[in-house]
C-alpha positions in Angstrom: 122.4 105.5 -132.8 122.1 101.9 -133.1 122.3 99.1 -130.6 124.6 96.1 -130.8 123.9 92.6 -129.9 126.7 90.2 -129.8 125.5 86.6 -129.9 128.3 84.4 -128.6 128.7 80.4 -128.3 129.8 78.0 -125.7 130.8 74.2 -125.3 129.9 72.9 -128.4 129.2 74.0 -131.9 126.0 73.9 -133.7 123.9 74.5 -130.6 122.0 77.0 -133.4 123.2 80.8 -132.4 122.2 81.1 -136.2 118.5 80.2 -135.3 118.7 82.0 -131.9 120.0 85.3 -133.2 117.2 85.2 -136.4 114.3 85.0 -133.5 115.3 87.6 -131.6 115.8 90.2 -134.4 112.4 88.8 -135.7 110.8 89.6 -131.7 112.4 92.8 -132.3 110.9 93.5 -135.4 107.6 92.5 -134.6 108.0 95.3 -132.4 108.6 97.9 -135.0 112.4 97.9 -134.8 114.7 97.8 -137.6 116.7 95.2 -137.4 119.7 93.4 -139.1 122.1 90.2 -138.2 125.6 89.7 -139.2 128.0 86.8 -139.2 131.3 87.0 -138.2 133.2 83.6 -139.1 136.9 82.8 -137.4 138.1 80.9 -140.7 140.8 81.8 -142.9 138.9 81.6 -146.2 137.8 84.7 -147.5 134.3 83.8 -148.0 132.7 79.7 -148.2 132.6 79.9 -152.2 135.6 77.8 -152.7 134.5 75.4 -149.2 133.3 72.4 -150.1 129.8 71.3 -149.2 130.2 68.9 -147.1 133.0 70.9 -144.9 130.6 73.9 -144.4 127.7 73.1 -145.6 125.8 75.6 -149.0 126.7 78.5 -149.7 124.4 81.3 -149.9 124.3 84.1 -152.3 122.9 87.7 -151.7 121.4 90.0 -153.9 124.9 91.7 -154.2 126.6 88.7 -155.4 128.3 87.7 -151.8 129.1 84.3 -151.3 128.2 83.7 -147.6 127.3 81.3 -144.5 124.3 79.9 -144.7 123.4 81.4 -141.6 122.9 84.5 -143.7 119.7 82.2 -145.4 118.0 82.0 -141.8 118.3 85.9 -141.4 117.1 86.5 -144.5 113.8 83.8 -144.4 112.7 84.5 -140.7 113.1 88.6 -141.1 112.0 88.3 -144.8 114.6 91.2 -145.7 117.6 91.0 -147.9 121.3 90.9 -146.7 124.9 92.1 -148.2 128.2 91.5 -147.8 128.7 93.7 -144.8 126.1 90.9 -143.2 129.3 88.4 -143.5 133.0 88.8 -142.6 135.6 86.0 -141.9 139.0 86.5 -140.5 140.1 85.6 -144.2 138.5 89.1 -145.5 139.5 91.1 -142.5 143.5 89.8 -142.7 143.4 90.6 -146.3 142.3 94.3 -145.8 144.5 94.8 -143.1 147.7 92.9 -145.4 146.5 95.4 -148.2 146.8 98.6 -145.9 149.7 97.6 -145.0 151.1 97.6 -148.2 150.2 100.4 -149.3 152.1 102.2 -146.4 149.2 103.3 -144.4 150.5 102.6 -140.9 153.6 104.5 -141.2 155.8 101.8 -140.7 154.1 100.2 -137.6 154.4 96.9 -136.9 151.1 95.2 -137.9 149.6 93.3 -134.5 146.4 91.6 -133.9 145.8 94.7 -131.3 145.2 97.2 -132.7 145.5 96.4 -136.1 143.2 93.4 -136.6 140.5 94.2 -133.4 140.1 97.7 -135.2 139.2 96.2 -139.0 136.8 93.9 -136.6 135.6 96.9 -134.6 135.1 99.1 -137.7 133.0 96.6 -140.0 130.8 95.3 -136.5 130.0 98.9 -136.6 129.5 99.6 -140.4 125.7 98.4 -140.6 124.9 100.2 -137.1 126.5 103.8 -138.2 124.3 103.3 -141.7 121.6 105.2 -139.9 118.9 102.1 -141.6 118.8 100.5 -138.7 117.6 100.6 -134.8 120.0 97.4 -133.5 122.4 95.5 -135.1 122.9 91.7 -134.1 126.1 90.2 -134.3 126.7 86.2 -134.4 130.5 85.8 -133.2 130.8 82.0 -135.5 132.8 79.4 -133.5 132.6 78.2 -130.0 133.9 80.4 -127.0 137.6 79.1 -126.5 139.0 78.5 -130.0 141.6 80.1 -131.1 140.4 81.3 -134.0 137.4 83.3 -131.8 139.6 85.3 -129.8 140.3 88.8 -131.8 136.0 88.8 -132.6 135.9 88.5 -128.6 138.2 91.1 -128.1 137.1 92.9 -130.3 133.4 92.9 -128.5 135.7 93.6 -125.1 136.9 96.6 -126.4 133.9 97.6 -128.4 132.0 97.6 -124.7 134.3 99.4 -123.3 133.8 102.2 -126.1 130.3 102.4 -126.4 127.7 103.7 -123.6 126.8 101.0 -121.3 123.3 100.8 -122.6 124.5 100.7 -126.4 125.6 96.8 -126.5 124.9 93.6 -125.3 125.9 89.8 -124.8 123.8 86.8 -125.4 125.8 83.7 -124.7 124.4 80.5 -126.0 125.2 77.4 -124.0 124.4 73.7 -124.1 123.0 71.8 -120.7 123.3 68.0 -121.6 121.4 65.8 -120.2 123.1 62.4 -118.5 120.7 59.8 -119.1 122.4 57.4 -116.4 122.3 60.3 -113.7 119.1 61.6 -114.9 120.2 64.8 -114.6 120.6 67.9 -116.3 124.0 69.2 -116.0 125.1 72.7 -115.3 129.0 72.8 -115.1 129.9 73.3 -119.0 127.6 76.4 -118.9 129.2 77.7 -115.3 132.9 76.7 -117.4 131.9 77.9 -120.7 130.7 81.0 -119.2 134.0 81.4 -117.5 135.8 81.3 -120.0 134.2 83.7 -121.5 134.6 86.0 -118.8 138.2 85.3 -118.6 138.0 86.9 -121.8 136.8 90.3 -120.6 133.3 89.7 -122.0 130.6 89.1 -119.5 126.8 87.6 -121.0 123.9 89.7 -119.6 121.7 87.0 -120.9 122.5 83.2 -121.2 120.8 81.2 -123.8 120.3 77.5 -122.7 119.8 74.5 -125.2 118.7 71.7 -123.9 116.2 68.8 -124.3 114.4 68.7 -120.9 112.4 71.6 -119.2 114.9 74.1 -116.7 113.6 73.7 -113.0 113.3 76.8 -111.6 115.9 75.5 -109.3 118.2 74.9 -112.0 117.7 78.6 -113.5 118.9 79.7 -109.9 122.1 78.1 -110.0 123.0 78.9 -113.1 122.1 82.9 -112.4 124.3 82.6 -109.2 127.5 80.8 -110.5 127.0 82.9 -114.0 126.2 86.1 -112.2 123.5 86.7 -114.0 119.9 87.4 -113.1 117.7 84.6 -112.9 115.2 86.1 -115.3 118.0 86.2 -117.9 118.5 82.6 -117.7 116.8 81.3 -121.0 115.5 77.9 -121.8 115.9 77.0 -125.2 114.3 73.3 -126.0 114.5 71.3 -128.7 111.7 71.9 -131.2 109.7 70.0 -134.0 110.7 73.2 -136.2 113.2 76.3 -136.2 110.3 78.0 -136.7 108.5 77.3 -133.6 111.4 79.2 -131.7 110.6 82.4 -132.4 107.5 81.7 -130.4 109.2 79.7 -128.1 112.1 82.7 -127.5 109.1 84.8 -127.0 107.3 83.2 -124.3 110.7 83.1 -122.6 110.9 86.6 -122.8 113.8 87.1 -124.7 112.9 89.7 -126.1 111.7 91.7 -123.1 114.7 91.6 -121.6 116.9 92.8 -124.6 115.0 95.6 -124.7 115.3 96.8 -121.2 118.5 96.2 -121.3 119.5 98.5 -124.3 116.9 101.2 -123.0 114.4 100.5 -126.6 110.9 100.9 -126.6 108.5 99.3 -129.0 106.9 101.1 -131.8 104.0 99.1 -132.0 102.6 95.8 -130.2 103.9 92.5 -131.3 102.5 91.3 -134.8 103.0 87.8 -135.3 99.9 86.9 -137.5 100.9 85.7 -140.2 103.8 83.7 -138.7 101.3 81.9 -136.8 99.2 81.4 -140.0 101.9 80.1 -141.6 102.7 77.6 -138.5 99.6 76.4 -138.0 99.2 75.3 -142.2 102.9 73.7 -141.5 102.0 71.9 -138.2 98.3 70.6 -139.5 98.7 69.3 -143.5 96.4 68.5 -145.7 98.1 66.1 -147.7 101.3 64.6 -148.0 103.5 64.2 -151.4 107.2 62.4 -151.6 109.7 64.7 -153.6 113.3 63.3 -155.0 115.9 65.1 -154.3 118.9 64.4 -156.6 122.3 65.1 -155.6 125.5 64.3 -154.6 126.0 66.2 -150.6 122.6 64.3 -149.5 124.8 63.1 -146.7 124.6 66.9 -145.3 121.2 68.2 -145.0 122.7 71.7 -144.6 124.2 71.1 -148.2 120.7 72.0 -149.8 119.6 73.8 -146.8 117.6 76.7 -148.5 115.9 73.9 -150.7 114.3 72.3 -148.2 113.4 75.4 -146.1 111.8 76.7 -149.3 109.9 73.6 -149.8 108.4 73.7 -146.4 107.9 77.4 -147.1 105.7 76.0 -150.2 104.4 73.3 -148.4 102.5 75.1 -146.0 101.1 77.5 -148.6 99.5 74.4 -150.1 99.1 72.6 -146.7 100.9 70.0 -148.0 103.9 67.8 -146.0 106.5 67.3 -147.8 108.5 64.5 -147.6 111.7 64.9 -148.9 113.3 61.9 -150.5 117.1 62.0 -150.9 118.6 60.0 -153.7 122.1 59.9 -154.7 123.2 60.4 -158.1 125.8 58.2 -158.2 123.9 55.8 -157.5 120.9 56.0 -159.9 121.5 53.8 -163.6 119.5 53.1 -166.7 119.1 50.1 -165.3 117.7 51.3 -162.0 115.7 54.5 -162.0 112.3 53.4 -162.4 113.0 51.7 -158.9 114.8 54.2 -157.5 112.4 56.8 -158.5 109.2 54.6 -158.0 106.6 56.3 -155.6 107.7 59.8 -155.8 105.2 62.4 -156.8 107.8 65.1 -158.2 111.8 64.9 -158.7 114.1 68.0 -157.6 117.3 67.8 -159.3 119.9 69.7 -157.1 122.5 72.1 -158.0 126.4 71.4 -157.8 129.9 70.9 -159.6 131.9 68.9 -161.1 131.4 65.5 -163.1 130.6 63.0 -160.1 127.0 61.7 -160.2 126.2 63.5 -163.8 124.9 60.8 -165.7 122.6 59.4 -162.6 121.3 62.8 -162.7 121.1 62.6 -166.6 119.2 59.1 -166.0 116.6 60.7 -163.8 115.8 63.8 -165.7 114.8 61.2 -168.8 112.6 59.8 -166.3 110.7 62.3 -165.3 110.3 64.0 -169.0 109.3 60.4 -170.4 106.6 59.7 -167.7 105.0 62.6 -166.8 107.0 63.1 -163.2 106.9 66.8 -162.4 110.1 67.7 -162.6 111.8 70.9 -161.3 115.5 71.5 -162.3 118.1 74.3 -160.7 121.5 75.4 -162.0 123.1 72.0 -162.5 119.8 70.5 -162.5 118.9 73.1 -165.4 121.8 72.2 -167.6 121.2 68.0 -166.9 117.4 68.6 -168.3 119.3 70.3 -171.5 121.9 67.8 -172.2 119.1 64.7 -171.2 117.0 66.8 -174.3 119.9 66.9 -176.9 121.2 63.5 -176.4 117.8 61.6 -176.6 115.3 63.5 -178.2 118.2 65.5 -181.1 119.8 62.8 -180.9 123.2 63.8 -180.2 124.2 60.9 -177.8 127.5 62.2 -177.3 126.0 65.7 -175.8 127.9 67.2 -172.9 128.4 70.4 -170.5 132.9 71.2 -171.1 132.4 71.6 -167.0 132.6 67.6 -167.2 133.8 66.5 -171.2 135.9 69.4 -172.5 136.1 67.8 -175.8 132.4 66.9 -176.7 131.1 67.6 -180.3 127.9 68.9 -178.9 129.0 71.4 -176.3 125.0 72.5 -175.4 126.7 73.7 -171.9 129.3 75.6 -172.6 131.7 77.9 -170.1 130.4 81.9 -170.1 132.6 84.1 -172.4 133.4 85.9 -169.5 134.6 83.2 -167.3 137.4 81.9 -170.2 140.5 84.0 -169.1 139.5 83.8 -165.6 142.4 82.1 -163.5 140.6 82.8 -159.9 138.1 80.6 -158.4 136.9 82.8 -155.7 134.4 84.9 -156.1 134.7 85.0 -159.9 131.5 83.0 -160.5 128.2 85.2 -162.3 127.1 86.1 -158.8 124.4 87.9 -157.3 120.7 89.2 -158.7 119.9 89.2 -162.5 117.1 90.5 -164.4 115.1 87.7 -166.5 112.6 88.6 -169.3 109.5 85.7 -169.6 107.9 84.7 -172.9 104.4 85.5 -173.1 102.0 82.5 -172.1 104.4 80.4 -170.6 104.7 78.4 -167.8 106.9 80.6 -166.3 105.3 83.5 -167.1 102.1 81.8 -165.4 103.9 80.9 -162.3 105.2 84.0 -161.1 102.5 86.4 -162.8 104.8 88.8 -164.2 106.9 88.8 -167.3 110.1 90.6 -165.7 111.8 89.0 -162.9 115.2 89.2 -161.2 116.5 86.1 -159.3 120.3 85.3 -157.8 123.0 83.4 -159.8 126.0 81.3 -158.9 127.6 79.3 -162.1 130.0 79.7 -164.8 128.4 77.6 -167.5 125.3 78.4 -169.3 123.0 77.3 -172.0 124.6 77.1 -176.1 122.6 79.2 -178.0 123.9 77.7 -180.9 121.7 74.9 -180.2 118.7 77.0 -179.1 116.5 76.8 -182.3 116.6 73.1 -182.4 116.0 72.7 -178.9 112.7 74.9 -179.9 111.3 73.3 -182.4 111.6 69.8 -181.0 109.6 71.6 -178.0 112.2 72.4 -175.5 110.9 76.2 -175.0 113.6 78.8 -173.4 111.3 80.7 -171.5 112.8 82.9 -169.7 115.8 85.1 -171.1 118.6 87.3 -170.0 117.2 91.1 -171.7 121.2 92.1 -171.8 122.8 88.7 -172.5 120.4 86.9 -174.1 121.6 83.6 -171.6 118.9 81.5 -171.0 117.6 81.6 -167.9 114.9 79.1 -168.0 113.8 76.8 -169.6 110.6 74.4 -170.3 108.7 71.2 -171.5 106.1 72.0 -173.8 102.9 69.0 -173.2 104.4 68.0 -169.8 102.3 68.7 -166.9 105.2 70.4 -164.9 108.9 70.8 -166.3 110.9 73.2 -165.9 114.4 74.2 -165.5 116.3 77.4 -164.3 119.8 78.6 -164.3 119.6 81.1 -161.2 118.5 79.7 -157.4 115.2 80.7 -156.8 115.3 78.5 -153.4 117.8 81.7 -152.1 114.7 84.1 -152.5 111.9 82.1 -150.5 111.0 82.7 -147.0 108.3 82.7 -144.4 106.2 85.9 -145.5 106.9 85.4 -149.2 107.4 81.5 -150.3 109.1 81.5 -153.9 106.0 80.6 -156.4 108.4 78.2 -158.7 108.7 76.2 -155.4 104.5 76.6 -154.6 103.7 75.3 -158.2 105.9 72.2 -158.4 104.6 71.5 -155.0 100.8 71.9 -156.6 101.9 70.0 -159.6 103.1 67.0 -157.5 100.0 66.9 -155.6 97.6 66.8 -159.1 100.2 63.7 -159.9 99.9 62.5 -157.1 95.7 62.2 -157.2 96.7 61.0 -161.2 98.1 57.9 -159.9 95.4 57.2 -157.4 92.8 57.9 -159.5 94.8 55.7 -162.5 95.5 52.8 -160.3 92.8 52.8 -157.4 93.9 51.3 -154.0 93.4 47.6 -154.2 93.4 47.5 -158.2 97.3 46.6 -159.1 98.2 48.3 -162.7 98.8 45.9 -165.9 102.5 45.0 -166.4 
């Protein structure tokens, strides 16, 4: 039978239960264990798909077509395992089971209440991974902050769940904040003492209490907090700020998180700690090489979490080349014919970002002529993808008035057109092409070339693709579709023939990269931008300024 872990949080929000719960599964599986996370989110919404970026940061798509947190991206790259949509539930999706029972008469005419009604649907889906019989401890991050209103059936839901299951069979890990008071010069205690508490006030008690904070616990300080937390002191842990999430698996380790979980929940390890190749990979990330400057064009820049797994996977590619990668973020709205040599002056590659909607197109549009008419490696994704194509029709075939129906429903050359299947659709959640997709590559391609196999599958998340009408002309004027749909025949990818690096795909290969296995499109643009990068310096040698 499996264990549970419930990771809760206390006085403020993004104190990074995400990044805590991710390390200690990976501990845990450097162990031997089998090991899975799951987000439980207190909002209403049935999943993020329909949240705006900047309200909850990306969303991130499994292999099964979910539309999660983003948390579920930090599981996925620190444990290098795939998740599902039993990995995320919100209080939208368990309401709308429990509504749906309801109507179809199978409480007997009961009236419906939180308890039992709504702590059972939690009870029974915090359970669902651990009674799979795949896995040796299942960890659970309870979203939210300890206190909201929105937490309290997930923490009653734990209550009851630790009441129902042998004492050595779950566990609490509260993650806490202890500011520091710059003016005192002190680190504080009290929010942890209240936020734990409140907690307990609850019915839920933490047998291990997370601290964030960005000085060094005295031993002193560990003391009082184990006495007015009731705690042992031992299960007071520091968590410091760090120079990477990476680092805190490491960091978590020399705490001895992961010691303590396991004596807690009576597990013994299968096999020493293996952390090899993490530590391979940290060392390359911590001691570059080199150092190129990479555009990113969008329109969330303002929110770093709003392209969260594209910048993980760039540091994921970065330290396979031992390269730094300075990530440049330029918005499109911003960006005009009249401007983008300036604004893209001094980068060595140009990431355009995926998104929605018509705001910031043609800045995006701009950029993408940019980088095809000067050689810029250029790497293109979903949105970025269709740009690239309707950049290529309007200047090189020559049909200025070129357009996606997303953003001009009435253009005469539609060469982004809405999928066949999305046309009747009248829902916007969850109704998207979702979820993993076989691609076929051509032959001797740069695709082909890049991920050393001709059959891929990769995750989607859009409802317009590539016109196929307009597919021959786009290959003979050397716009190559490389990669192809084998059921659909949607174009999945496509490429600049004579350019030293462009390409564009319709899925989001950043959702597949992590630690262990960095996505190769992500590896080669990175490698790309580094040869452009030597180019320039070997075209215009320091001290030598180029003709005008």
């Amino acid at each position: 039978m499996a264990k549970y872990i419930f990771v809760t949080g206390g006085v403020t929000s993004s104190l990074g239960k995400g990044i805590v719960a991710a390390s200690l599964a990976k501990l845990m599986q450097a162990r031997g264990l089998r090991v899975t996370i799951q987000k439980f989110d207190p909002y209403i919404n049935v999943d993020p798909g329909t949240l705006n970026p900047y309200e909850h940061g990306e969303c991130y798509v499994t292999e099964d077509g979910a539309e999660t947190d983003l948390d579920l991206g930090h599981y996925e790259r620190f444990l290098n395992i795939f998740t599902s949509q039993a990995n995320n539930v919100t209080t939208g999706r368990i309401y709308q089971t429990v509504i749906e029972q309801e109507r179809q008469g199978a409480y007997l005419g009961k009236t419906v209440q939180v308890v039992p009604h709504i702590t059972d649907e939690i009870k029974r889906r915090m359970r669902l991974l651990g009674e799979s019989g795949n896995y040796d401890a299942v960890i659970t991050e309870i979203g939210g902050t300890v206190g909201d209103i929105e937490s309290l059936p997930f923490v009653e839901s734990v209550r009851q769940l630790q009441w129902e299951l042998p004492e050595e069979d779950t566990m609490v890990v509260h993650l806490t904040l202890i500011p520091y008071l710059r003016a005192a010069k002190e680190l504080k205690t009290k929010p942890t003492q209240h936020s734990v508490r409140m907690l307990s006030q609850e019915g839920v008690h933490p047998d291990l209490i997370v601290c964030r904070t960005e000085r060094s616990l005295s031993q002193e300080l560990r003391r009082k907090i184990a006495l007015f937390c009731n705690v042992r002191q031992e299960a007071v842990i520091e968590s410091a700020d760090a120079e990477t999430i990476y680092e805190v698996p490491l960091m978590m380790m020399r705490e001895g998180l992961d010691t303590i979980v396991m004596k807690k929940l009576n597990l013994k390890s299968k096999q020493e700690p293996d952390l090899s190749k993490w530590n391979d990979f940290l060392v390359k990330l911590k001691n570059p090489k080199h150092t190129v400057s990479i555009g990113l064009i969008g329109k969330y820049i303002e929110l770093q979490d709003a392209y969260k797994s594209i910048l993980e996977a760039f540091v994921h590619a970065g330290a396979v080349q031992e390269v730094e990668v300075q990530v440049v973020n330029l918005h499109s709205e911003h960006i005009t014919p009249a401007n983008v040599a300036a604004q893209l002056s001094g980068l060595d590659g140009l990431l355009v970002a995926p998104g929605f909607g018509h705001r910031g197109v043609e800045g995006k549009i701009e950029a993408v002529r940019y980088a095809r008419e000067n050689g810029l490696p250029f790497f293109g994704i979903c949105l970025g993808m269709q740009m690239a194509a309707i950049e290529f029709a309007r200047h090189v075939l020559h049909h200025p008035k070129a357009h996606s129906t997303e953003m001009d429903a009435q253009t005469p050359d539609p060469v982004i057109d809405l999928m066949e299947g999305q046309k009747k659709l009248q829902a916007k959640g969850g109704t998207m092409r979702l979820g993993a997709y076989p691609c076929s590559l051509k032959s001797g391609s740069l695709a082909e070339r890049i991920y050393g196999t001709s059959a891929i599958s990769e995750r989607h998340r859009h409802r317009w693709e590539f016109n196929n009408q307009y597919l021959a002309a786009f290959e003979q004027a050397g716009m190559m579709a490389s990669g192809l749909n084998p059921d659909s025949g949607l174009v999945e990818v496509i490429e600049l023939k004579g350019h030293p690096f462009f390409i564009g795909v319709q899925y989001h290969p950043e959702l597949k990269s992590t630690v262990e296995n960095p996505h190769p499109i992500f590896v080669h643009f990175i490698k790309a931008a580094l040869e452009q990068q030597r180019l320039v310096s070997n075209t215009h040698p320091q001290g030598v300024e180029a003709e005008s």
